[in-house]
Phi, psi and omega in degrees: 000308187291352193283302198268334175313311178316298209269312177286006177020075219110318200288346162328297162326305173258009162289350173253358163246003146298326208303306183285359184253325164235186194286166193301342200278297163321316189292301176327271185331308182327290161302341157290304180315317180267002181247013141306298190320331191279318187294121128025109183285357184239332157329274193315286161350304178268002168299316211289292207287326163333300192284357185297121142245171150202116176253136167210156185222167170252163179258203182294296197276035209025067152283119170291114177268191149204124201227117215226145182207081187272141177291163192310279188297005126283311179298312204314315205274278206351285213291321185298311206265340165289325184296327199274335170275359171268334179314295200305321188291304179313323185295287192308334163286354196238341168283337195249026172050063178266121173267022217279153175303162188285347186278286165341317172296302202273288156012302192272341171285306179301346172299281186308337185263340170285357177267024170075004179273017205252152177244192178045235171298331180293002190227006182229151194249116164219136172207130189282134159235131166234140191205118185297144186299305224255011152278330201291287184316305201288354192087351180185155204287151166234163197009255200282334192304156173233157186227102182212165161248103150354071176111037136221307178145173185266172175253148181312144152316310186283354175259321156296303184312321182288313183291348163287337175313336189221034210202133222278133210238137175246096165324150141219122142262104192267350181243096172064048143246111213278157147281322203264006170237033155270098199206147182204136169275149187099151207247042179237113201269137231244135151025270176256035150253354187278310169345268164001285228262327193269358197278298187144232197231142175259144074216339151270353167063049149260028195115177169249158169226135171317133184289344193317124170287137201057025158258317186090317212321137174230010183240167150063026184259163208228130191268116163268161192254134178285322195239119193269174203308320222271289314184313161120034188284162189241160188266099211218148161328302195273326157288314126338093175243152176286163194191127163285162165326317182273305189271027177243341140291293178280020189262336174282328190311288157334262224289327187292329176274016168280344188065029189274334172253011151306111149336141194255136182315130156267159175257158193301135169336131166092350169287165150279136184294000000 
């Protein structure tokens, strides 16, 4: 805090009400974002790229380590392809009654995809970019506009418009545009509310975090309906929070004993429902 106070002048106040609401993991994220937020976007770009390695040694227990520092639009799709592939290797380890730790899965995931064995999202590079329209047009951000990649922070206009060049372009208009009247009864979250949903909440668009108070958790999140399909909640923007694995099981835990995921009784014949 006294760290970002330096460089944010103000920004204390609200870093002592993360502090209280959420884990050290959040707070860290916070204080960063914001003291990015500070730095010159192209000062930072060449900070970024000046700092890119890759170091590895082996250890006391002839381990191989690797210690890595990718510029944003190499980690963020990496990191994106390793997460959607240890989610599959953990499912399949937790069906064959596996206790191994989530570190111990990404290992075995990062195992598969350098031998090319990796599926789905793990075979694919997505890296989320938000950039306000009239940055764009103009070549560079002015006061509040952003220019960033999702889940790391920001970047020059021109270094998003070259990663965009070869790349599927996605909409979201967030200024007088409700997000929450992208809506469907049925649990199949449709393109574009998935688009919505992975950007965060605008205006800053920083990703998703388990809503769970004090996890923080940003990989490996899973979307839940607050009020569920069983129940007849519809599948909507303002209905759908991220959740880790572990509080989205017990948030099903919840509802079931709420009887919430119960089918609600047809009434007998010749009754009214």
């Amino acid at each position: 805090i006294t760290r970002t106070e330096s460089a944010c002048p103000g920004s204390e106040a609200e870093l002592v009400a993360v502090a209280t609401s959420c884990d050290i993991k959040s707070l860290r994220d916070k204080a960063r974002s914001l003291r990015l937020g500070a730095v010159d976007v192209d000062r930072l770009y060449a900070r970024q790229r000046a700092a890119r390695a890759v170091q590895h040694w082996t250890d006391e227990l002839g381990m191989v380590r690797i210690n890595a520092a990718m510029m944003p639009e190499v980690g963020v799709p990496f990191v994106n392809r390793l997460e959607a592939e240890t989610g599959r290797v953990r499912r399949e380890a937790r069906r064959a009654g596996s206790t191994d730790p989530y570190a111990a899965h990404a290992a075995d995931a990062l195992a598969k995809m350098i031998g090319g064995e990796g599926k789905g999202h793990a075979t694919r590079a997505d890296v989320n970019l938000v950039c306000d329209l009239r940055a764009w047009r103009r070549g560079h951000t002015e006061g509040e506009e952003i220019s960033a990649i999702i889940g790391s922070g920001p970047i020059p206009v021109d270094v998003a418009k070259e990663l965009s060049r070869d790349g599927f372009l996605k909409v979201v208009l967030h200024d007088g545009v409700k997000v929450d009247t992208v809506a469907h009864l049925g649990r199949h979250i449709s393109a574009e509310l998935r688009t919505a949903l992975e950007l965060g909440s605008p205006p800053t668009f920083e990703g998703l975090v388990c809503v769970e108070p004090g996890c923080g958790r940003q990989a490996g999140l899973e979307m839940d309906h607050l009020d569920p399909v069983a129940h007849h909640g519809p599948t909507s923007f303002s209905n759908l929070k991220p959740r880790c694995w572990v509080h989205h099981q017990e948030k099903t835990e919840r509802d079931r004993r709420a009887g919430l995921l119960k089918p609600p009784l047809k009434p007998p014949p010749g009754l009214p429902p």
